[in-house]
C-alpha positions, 0 to 999 in steps of 0.5 A, a space after each residue: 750497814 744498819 738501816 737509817 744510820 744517817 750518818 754512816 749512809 752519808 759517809 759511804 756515799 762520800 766515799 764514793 765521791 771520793 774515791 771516784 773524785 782521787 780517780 778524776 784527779 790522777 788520771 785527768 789532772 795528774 795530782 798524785 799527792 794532794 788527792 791521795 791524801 784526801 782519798 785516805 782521809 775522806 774514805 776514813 771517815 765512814 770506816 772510823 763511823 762503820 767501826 764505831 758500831 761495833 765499839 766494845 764500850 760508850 768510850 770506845 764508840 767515842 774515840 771511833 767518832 772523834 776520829 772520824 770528825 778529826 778525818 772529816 776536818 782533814 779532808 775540808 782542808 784537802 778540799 779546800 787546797 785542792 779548790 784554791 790550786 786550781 784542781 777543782 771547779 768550782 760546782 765540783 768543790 761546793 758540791 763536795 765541801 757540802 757533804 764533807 761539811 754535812 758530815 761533819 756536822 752531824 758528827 760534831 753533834 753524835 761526839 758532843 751527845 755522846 760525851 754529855 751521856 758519858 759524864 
């Protein structure tokens, strides 16, 4: 990981979250589905942002990110299912529709500025 990629610390941290939120889901709440789904979406995106580091081309590097936005747009809808389910709290779900959201944002900006830069 390159030092002070913010983006790309943010994403792996949320993994994290993630993946220790899918083993809270299935374990003491007994979700299978709905969390499985997040777990892959939600531990897309830092790879998608890890990958597009080594991207071959400007082009390249754009459909990594763009795919890892799409990723992060998915796991606030899985989020937000799992919260109005009932499976999440509620500090738990700000808490992590916070940092999906973060992300997010800061990857709608890396897309835009890399399209602007690619014309």
């Amino acid at each position: 990981m390159k030092e002070n990629n913010i983006v790309e610390e943010k994403s792996f941290e949320f993994s994290v979250r993630i993946v220790n939120l899918y083993k809270h889901l299935t374990t003491t709440k007994q979700e299978y589905v709905m969390s499985k789904q997040l777990l892959r979406s939600g531990t897309s995106i830092g790879a998608n942002i890890c990958e597009a580091q080594q991207a071959q081309s400007s082009m390249d590097f754009l459909s990594k990110m763009s795919i890892a936005l799409k990723e992060a747009y998915e796991s606030d809808y899985w989020i937000r299912l799992l919260y109005k389910t009932e499976y999440l709290n509620n500090d738990v779900y700000k808490s992590i529709i916070t940092d999906c959201r973060a992300i997010t944002k800061l990857l709608v900006t890396i897309v835009k500025s890399t399209k602007e830069n690619n014309k």
